[in-house]
C-alpha positions as protocol buffer text, in pm:
chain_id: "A"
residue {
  index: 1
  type: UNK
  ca { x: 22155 y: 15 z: 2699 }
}
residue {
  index: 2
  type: UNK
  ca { x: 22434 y: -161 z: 2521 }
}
residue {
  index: 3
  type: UNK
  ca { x: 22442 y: -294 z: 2160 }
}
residue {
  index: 4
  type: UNK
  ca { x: 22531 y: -588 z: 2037 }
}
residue {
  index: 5
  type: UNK
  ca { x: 22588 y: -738 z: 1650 }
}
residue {
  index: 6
  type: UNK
  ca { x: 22512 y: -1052 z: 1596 }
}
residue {
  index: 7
  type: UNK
  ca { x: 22748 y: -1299 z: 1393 }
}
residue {
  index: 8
  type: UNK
  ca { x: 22458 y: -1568 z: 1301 }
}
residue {
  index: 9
  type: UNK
  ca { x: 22773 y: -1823 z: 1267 }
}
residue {
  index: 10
  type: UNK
  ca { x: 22912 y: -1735 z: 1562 }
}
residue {
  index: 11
  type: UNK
  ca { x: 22552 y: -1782 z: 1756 }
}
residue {
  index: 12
  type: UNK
  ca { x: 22521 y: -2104 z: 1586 }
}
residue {
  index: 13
  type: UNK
  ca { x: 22862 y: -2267 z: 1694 }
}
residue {
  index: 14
  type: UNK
  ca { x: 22758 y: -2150 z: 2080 }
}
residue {
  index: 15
  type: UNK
  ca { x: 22356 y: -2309 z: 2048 }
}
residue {
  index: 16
  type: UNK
  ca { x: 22499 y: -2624 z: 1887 }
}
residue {
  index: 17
  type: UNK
  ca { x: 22745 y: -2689 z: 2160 }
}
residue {
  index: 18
  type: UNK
  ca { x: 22456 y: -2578 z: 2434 }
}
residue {
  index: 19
  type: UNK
  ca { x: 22241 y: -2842 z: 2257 }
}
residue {
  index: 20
  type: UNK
  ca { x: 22504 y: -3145 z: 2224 }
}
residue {
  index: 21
  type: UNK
  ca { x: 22542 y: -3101 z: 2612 }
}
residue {
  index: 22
  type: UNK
  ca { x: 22196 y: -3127 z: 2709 }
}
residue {
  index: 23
  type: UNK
  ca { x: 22197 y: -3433 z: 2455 }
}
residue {
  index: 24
  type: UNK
  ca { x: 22452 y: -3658 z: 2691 }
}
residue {
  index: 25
  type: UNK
  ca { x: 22113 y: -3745 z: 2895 }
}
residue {
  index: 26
  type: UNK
  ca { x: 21898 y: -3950 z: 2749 }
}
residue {
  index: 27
  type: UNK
  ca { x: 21614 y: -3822 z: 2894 }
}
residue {
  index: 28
  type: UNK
  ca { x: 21596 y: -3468 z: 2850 }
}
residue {
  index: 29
  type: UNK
  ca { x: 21514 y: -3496 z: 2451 }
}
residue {
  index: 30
  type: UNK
  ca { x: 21373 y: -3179 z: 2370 }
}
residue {
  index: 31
  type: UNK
  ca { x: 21405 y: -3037 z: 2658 }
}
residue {
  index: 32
  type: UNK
  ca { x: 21583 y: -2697 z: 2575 }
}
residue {
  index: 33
  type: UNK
  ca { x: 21347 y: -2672 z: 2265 }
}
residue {
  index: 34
  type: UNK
  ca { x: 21062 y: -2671 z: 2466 }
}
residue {
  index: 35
  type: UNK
  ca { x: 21250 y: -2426 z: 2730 }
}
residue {
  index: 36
  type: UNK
  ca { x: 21304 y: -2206 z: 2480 }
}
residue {
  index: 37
  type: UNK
  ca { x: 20946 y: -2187 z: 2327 }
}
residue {
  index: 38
  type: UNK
  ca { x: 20785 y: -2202 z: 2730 }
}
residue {
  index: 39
  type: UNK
  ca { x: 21023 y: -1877 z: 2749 }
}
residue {
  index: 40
  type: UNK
  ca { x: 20930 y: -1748 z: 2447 }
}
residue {
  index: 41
  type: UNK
  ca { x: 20557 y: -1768 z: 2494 }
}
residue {
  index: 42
  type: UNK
  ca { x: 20628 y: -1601 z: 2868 }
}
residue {
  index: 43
  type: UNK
  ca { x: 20841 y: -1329 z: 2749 }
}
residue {
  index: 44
  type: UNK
  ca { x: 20575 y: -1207 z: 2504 }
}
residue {
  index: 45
  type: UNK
  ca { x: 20310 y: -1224 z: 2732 }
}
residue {
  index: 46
  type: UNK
  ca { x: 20500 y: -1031 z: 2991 }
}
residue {
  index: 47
  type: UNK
  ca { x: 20471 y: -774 z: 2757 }
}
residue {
  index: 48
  type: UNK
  ca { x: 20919 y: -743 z: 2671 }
}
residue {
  index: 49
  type: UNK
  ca { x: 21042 y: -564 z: 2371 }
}
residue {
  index: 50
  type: UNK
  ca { x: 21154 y: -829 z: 2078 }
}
residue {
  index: 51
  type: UNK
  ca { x: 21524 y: -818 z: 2149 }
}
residue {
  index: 52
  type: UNK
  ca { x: 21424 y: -957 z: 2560 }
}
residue {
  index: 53
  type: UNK
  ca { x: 21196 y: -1235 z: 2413 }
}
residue {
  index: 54
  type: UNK
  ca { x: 21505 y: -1332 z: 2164 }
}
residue {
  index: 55
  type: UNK
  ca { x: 21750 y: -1341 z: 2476 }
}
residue {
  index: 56
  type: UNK
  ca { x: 21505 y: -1555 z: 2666 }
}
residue {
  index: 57
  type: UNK
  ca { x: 21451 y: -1808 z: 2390 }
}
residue {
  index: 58
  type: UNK
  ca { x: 21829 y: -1817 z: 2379 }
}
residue {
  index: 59
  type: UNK
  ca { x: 21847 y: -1892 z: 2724 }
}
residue {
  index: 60
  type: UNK
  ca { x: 21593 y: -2137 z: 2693 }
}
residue {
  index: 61
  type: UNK
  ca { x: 21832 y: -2329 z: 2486 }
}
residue {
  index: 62
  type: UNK
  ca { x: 22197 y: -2230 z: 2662 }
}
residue {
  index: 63
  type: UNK
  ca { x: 22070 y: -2252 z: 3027 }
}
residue {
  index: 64
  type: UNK
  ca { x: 22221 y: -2597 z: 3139 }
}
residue {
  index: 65
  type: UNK
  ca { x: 22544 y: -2540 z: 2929 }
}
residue {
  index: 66
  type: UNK
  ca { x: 22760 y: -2608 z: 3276 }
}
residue {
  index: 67
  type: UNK
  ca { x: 22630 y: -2932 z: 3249 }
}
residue {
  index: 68
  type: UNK
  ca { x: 22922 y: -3038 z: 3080 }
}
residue {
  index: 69
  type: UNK
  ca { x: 23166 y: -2984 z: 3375 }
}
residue {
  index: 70
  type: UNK
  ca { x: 22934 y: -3277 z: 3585 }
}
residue {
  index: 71
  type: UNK
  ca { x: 23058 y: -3595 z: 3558 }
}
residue {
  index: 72
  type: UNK
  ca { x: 22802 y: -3861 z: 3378 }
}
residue {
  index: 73
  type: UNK
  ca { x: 22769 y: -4070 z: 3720 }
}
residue {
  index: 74
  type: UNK
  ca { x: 22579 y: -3798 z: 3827 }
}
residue {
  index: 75
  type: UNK
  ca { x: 22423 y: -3668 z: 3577 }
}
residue {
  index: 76
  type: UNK
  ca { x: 22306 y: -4000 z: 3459 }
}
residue {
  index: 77
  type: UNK
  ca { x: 22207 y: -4145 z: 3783 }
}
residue {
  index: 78
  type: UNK
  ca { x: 21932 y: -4380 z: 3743 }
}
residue {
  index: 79
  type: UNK
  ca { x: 21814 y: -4317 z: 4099 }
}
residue {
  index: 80
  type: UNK
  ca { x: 21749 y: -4007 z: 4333 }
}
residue {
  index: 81
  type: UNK
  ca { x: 22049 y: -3800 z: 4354 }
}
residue {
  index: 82
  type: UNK
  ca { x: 22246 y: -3773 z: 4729 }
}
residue {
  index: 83
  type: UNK
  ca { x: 22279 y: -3445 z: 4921 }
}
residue {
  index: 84
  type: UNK
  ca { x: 22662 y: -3447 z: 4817 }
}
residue {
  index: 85
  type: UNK
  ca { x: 22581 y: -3517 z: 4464 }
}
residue {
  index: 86
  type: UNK
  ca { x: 22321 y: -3220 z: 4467 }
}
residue {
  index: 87
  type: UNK
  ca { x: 22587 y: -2988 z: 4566 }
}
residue {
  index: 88
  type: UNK
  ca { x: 22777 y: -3087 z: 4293 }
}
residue {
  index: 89
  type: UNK
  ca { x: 22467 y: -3076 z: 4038 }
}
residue {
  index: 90
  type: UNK
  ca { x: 22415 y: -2728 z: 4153 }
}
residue {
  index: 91
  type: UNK
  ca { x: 22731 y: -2596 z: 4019 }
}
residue {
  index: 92
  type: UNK
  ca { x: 22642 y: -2640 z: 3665 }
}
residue {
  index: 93
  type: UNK
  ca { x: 22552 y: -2282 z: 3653 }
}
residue {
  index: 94
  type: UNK
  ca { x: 22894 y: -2171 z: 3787 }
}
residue {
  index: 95
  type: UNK
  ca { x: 23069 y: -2347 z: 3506 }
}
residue {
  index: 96
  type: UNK
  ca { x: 22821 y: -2253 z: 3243 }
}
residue {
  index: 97
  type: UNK
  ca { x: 22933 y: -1870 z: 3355 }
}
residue {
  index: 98
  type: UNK
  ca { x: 23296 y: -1974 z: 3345 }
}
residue {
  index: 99
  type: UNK
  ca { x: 23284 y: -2136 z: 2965 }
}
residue {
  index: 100
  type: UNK
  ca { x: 23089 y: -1801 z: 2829 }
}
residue {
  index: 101
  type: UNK
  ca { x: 23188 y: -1523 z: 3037 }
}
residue {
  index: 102
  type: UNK
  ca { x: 23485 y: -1414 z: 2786 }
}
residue {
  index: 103
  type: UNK
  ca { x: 23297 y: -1558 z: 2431 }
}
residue {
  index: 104
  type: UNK
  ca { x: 23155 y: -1214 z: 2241 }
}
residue {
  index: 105
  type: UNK
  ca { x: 22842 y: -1306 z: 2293 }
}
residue {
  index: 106
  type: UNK
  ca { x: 22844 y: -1341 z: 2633 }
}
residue {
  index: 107
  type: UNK
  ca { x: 22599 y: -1078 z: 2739 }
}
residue {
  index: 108
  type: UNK
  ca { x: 22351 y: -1246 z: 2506 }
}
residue {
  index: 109
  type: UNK
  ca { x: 22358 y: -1537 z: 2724 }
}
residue {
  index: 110
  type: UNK
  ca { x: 22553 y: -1535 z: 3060 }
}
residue {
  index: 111
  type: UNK
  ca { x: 22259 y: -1390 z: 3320 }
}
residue {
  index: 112
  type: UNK
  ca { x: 22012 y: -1654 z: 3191 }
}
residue {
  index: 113
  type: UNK
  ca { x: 22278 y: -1949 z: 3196 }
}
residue {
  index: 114
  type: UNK
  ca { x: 22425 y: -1833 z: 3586 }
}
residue {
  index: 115
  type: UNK
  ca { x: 22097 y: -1701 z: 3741 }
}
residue {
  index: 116
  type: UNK
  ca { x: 21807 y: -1940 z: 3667 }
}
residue {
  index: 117
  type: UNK
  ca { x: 21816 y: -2176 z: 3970 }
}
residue {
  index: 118
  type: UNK
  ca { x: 21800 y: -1790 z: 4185 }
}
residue {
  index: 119
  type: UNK
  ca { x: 21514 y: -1772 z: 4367 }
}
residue {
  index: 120
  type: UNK
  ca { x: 21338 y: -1470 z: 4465 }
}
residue {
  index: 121
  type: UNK
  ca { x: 21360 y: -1576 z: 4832 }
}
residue {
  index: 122
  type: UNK
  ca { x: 21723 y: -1576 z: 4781 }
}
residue {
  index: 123
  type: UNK
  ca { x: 21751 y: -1954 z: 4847 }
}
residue {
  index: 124
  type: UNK
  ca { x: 21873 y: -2059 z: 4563 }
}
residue {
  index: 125
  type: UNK
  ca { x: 22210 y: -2127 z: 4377 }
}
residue {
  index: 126
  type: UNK
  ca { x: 22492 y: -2103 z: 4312 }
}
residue {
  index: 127
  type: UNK
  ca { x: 22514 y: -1979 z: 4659 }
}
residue {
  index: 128
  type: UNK
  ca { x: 22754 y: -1706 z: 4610 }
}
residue {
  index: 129
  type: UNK
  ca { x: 22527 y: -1528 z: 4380 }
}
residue {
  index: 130
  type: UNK
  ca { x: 22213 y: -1580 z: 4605 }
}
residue {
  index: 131
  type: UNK
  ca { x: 22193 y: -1179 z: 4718 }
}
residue {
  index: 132
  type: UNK
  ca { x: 22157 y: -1095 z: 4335 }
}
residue {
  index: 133
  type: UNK
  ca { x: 21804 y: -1006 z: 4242 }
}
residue {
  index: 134
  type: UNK
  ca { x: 21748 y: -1204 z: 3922 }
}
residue {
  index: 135
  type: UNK
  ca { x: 21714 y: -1084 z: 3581 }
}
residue {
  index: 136
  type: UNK
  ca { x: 21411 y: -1070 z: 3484 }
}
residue {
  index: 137
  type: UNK
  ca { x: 21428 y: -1236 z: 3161 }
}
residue {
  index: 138
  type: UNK
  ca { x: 21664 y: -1522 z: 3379 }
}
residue {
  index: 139
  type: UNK
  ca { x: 21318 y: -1534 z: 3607 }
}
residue {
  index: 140
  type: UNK
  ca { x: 21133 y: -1603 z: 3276 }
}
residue {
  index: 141
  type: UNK
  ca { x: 21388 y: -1920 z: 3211 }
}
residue {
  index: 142
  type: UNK
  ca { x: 21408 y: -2041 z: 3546 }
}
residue {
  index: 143
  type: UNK
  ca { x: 21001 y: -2082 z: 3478 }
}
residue {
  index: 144
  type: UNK
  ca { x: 21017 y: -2194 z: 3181 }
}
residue {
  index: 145
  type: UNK
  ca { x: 21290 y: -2503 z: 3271 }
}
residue {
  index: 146
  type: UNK
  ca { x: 21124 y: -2598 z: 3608 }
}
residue {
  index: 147
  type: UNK
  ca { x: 20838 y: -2669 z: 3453 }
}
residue {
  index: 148
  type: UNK
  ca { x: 20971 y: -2886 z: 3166 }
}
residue {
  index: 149
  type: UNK
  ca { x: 21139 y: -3024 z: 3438 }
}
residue {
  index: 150
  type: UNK
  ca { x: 20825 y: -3099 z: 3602 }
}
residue {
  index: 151
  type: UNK
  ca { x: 20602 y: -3226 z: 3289 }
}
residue {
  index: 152
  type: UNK
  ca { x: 20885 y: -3502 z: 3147 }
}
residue {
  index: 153
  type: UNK
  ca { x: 20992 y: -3812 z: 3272 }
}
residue {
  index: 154
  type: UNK
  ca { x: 21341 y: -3856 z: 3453 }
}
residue {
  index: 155
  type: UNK
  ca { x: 21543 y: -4175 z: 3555 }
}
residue {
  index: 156
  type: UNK
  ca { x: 21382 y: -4156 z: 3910 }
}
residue {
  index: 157
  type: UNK
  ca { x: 21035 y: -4078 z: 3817 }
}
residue {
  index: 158
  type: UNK
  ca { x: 20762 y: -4047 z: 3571 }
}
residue {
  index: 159
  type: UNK
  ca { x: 20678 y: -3679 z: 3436 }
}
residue {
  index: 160
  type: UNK
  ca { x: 20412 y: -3507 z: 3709 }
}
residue {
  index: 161
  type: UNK
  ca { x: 20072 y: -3424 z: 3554 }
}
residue {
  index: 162
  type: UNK
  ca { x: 20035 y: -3077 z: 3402 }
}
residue {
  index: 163
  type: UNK
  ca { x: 19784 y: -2954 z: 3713 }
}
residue {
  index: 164
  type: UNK
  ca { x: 20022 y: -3085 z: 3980 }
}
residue {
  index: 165
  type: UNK
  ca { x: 20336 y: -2875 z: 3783 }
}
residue {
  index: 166
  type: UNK
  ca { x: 20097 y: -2568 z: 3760 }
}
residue {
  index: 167
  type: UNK
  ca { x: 20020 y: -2632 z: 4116 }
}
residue {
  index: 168
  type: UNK
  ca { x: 20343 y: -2639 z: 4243 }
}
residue {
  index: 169
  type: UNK
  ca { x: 20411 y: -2337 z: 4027 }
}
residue {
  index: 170
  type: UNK
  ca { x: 20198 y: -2183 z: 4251 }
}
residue {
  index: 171
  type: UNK
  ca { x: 20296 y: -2299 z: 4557 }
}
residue {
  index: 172
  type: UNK
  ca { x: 20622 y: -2147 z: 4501 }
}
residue {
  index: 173
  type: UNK
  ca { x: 20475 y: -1755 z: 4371 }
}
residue {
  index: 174
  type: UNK
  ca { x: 20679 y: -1542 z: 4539 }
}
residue {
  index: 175
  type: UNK
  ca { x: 20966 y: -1759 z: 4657 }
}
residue {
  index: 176
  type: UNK
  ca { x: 21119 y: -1968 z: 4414 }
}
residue {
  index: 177
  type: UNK
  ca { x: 20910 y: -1767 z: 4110 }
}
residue {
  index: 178
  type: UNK
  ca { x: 20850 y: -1485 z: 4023 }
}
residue {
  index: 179
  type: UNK
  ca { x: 20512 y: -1413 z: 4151 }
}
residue {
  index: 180
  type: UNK
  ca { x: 20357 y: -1249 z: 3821 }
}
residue {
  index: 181
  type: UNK
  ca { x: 20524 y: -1445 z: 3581 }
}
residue {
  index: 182
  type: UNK
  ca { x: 20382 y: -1745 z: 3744 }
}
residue {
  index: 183
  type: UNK
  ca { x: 20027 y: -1598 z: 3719 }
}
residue {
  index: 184
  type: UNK
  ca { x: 20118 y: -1524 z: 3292 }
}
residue {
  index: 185
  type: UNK
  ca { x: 20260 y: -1878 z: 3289 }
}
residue {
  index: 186
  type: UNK
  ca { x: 19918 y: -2035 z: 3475 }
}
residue {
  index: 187
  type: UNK
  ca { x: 19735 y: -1849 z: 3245 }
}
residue {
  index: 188
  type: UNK
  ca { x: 19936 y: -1911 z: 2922 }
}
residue {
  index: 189
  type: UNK
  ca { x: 19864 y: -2295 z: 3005 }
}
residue {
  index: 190
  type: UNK
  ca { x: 19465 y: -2275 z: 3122 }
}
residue {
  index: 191
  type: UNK
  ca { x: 19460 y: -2106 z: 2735 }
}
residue {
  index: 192
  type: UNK
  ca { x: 19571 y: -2404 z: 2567 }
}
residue {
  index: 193
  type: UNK
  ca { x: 19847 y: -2166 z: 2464 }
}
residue {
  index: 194
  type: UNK
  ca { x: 20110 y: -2451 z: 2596 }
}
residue {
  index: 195
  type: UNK
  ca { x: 19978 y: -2755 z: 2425 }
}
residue {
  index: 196
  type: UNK
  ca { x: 20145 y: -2794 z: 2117 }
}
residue {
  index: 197
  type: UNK
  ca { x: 20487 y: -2773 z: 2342 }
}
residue {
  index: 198
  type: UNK
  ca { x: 20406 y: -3021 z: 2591 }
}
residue {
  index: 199
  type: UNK
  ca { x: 20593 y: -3303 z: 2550 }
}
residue {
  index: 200
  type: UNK
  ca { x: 20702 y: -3236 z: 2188 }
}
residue {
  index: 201
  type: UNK
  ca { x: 21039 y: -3231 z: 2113 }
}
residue {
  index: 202
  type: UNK
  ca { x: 20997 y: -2967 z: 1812 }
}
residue {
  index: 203
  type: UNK
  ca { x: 20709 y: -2862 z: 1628 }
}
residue {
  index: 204
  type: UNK
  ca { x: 20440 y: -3196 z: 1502 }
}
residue {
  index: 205
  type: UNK
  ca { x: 20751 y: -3404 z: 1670 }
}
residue {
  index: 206
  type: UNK
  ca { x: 20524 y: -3566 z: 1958 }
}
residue {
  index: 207
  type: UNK
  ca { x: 20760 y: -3759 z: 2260 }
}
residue {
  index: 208
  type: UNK
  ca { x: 20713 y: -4135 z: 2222 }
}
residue {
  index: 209
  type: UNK
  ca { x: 20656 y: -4317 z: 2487 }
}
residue {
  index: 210
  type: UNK
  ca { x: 20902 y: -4652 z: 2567 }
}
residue {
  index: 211
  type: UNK
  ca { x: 20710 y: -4915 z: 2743 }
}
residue {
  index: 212
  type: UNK
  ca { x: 20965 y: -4976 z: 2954 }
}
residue {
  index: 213
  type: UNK
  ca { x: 21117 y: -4579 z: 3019 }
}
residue {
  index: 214
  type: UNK
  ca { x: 20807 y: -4328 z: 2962 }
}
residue {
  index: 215
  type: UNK
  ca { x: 20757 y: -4065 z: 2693 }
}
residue {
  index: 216
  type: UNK
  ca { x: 21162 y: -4012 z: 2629 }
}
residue {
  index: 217
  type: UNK
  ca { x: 21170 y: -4117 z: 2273 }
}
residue {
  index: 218
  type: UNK
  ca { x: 21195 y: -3809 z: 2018 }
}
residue {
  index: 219
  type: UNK
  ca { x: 21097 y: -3956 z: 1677 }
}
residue {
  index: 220
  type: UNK
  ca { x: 21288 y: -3902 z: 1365 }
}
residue {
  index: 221
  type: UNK
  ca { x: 21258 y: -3484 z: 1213 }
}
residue {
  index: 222
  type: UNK
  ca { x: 21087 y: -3673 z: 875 }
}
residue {
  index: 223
  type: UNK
  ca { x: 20984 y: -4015 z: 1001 }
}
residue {
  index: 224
  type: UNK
  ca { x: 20799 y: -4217 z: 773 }
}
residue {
  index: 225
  type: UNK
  ca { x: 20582 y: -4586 z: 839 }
}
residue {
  index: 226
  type: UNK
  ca { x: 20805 y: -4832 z: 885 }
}
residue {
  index: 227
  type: UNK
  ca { x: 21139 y: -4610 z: 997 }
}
residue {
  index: 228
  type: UNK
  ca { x: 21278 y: -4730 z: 1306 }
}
residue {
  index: 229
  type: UNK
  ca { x: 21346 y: -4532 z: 1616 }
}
residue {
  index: 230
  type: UNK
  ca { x: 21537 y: -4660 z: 1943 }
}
residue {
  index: 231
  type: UNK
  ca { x: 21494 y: -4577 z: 2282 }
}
residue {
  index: 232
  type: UNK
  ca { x: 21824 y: -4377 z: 2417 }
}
residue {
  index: 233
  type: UNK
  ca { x: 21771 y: -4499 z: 2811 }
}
residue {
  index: 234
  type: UNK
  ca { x: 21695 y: -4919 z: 2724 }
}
residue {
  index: 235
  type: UNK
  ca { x: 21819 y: -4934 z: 2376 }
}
residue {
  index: 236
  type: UNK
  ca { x: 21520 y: -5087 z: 2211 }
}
residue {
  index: 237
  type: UNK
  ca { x: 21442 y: -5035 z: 1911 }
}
residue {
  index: 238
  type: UNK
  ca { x: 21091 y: -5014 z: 1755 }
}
residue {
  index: 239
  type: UNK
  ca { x: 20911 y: -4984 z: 1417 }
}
residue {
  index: 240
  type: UNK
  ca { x: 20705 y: -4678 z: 1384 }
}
residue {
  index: 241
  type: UNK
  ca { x: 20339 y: -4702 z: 1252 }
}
residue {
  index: 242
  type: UNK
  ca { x: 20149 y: -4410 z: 1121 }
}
residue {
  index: 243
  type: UNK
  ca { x: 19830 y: -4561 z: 1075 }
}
residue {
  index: 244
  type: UNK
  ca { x: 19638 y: -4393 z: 1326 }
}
residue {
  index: 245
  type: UNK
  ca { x: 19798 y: -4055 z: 1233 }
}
residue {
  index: 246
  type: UNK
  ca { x: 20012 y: -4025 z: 1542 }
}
residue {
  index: 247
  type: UNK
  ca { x: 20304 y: -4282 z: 1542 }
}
residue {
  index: 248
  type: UNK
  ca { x: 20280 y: -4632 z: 1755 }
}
residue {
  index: 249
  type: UNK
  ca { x: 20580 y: -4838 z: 1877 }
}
residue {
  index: 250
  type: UNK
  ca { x: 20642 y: -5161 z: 1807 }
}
residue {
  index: 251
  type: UNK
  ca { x: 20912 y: -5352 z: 1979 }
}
residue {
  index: 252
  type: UNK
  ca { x: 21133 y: -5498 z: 1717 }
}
residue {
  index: 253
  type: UNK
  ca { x: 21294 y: -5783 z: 1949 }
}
residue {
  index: 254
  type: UNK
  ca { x: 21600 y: -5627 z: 1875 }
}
residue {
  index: 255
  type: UNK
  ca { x: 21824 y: -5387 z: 2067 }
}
residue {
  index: 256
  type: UNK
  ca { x: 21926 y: -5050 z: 1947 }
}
residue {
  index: 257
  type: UNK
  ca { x: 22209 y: -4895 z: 1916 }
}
residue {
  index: 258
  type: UNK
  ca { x: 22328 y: -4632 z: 2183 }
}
residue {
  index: 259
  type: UNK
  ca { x: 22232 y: -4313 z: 2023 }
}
residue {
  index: 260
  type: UNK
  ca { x: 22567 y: -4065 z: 2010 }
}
residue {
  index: 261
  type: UNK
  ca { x: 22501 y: -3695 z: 2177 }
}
residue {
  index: 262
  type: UNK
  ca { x: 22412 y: -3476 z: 1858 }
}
residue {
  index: 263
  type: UNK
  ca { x: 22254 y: -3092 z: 1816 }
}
residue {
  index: 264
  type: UNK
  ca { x: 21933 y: -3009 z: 1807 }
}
residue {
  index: 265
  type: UNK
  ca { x: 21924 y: -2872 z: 1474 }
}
residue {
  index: 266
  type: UNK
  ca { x: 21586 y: -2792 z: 1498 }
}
residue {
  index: 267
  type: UNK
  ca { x: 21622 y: -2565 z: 1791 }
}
residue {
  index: 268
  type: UNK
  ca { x: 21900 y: -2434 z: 1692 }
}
residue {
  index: 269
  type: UNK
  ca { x: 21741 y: -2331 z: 1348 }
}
residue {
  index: 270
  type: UNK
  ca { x: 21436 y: -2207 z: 1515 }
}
residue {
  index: 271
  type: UNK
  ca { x: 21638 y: -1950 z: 1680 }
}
residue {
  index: 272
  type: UNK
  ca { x: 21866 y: -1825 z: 1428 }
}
residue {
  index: 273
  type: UNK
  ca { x: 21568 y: -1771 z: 1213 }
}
residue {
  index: 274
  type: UNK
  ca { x: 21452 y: -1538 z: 1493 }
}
residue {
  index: 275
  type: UNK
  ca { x: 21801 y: -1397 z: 1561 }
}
residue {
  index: 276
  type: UNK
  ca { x: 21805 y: -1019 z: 1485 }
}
residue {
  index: 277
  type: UNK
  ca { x: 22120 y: -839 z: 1369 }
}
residue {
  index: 278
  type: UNK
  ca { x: 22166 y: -663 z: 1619 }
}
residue {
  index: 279
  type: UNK
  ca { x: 22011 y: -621 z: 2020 }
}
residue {
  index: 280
  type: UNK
  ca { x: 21996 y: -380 z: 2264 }
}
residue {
  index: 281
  type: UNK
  ca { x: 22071 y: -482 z: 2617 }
}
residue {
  index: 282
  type: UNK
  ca { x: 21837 y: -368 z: 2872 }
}
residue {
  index: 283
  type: UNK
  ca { x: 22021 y: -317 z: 3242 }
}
residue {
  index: 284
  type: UNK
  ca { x: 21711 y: -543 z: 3386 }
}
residue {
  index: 285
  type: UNK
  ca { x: 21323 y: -495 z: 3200 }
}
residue {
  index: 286
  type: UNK
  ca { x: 21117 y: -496 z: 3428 }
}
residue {
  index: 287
  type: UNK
  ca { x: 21259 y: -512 z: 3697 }
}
């Protein structure tokens, strides 16, 4: 067991820069947010002491830090990605490794960030870690972000329905997942225990759905009737309308502006409010 103090400015600068990343693609808003709180919700069911559910929200919202190292033509592909672009997709957790490896919080954050596309059938990558047996809070996170993968919408495709995610979940117990977090997960979700994350992009922030793009439009933290929002794949912008309780869209006529990659605050403040001063790092709990 190893301890480890935590400098709450120190965390912050390395969430907000995690965050800003995942923010280059338009549509992934919210996307580590609801990572993190899927992990969350996993990790406590699983049963882990406090500090392991605090390292699996933060992985949650540092997982796809590599990202940065991929060039936006990939990244931002508007339709399926090739076999050659795939390989260089799936070194996003080899560079993610590389930025954090020597930062001093590194053993906060490194397993989750270079072991969640492992699988358990040791199929996974980055290929020169595939004979590593996952960590098992990096098993919770590579859970967690296939299936917010899964349940939002990307350029190539609309978001799959919750029962097909679940279902594919399933399909893959054993061999992409691990086989009893998959069962928590399943059962986490059949309890309604999931609902207030799915496709939210932060607590009472609902995703708005573009006409045009699909539910990719994360409303304003304190949006009011009337406030404008734009969506970040089309640039339209629309007038939001509270009338019904949950905010409608109404096309403006106008374009919007592109929106500039920014921090999510919000998940960035959830977890720093959650951030002890110190953890203990388990070799691997559970397993």
């Amino acid at each position: 067991m190893k301890t480890i103090e935590i400098d709450p400015p120190l965390l912050r600068s390395l969430l907000v820069l995690a965050t800003v990343i995942e923010a280059r693609d338009p549509f992934t808003g919210g996307h580590v947010w609801r990572t993190s709180r899927y992990a969350r919700l996993l990790a406590t069911a699983a049963g882990l002491e406090k500090d392991d559910v605090f390292m699996a929200q933060l992985g949650g919202l540092v997982h796809d830090l590599g990202k940065v190292g991929i060039p936006d033509a990939i990244l931002l592909k508007q339709a399926r990605i090739t076999p050659a672009e795939f390989r260089v997709i799936a070194l996003h957790p080899e560079i993610g490794h590389d930025i954090v490896v020597n930062h001093p919080l590194a053993l906060l954050v490194d397993r989750q960030i270079s072991q969640h596309h492992l699988r358990m059938d040791r199929q996974g990558y980055p290929a020169r870690w595939r004979d590593q047996t996952p960590w098992f809070v990096s098993r919770i996170v590579s859970v967690a972000d296939a299936f917010d993968a899964m349940t939002s919408t990307r350029p190539y495709r609309r978001e799959l329905l919750r029962a097909r995610a679940l279902a594919v979940l399933e399909e893959e117990r054993g061999r992409q997942f691990d086989a009893g977090l998959v069962d928590l997960f399943i059962a986490l979700a059949r309890d309604g225990r999931l609902d207030h994350v799915i496709g939210h992009a932060a607590d009472d922030r609902l995703m708005l759905s573009c006409p045009e793009c699909g539910p990719i439009i994360a409303p304003p933290a304190k949006a009011a009737d009337g406030d404008k929002a734009g969506c970040p794949s089309c640039l339209r912008e629309f007038v939001l309308h509270f009338a019904r309780g949950a905010p409608e869209l109404e096309w403006t006529g106008r374009g919007a502006s592109a929106p500039a990659a920014s921090p999510d605050l919000e998940a960035v403040e959830d977890a720093l409010r959650d951030a002890p001063r110190r953890v203990g790092i388990d070799p691997d709990p559970r397993g």
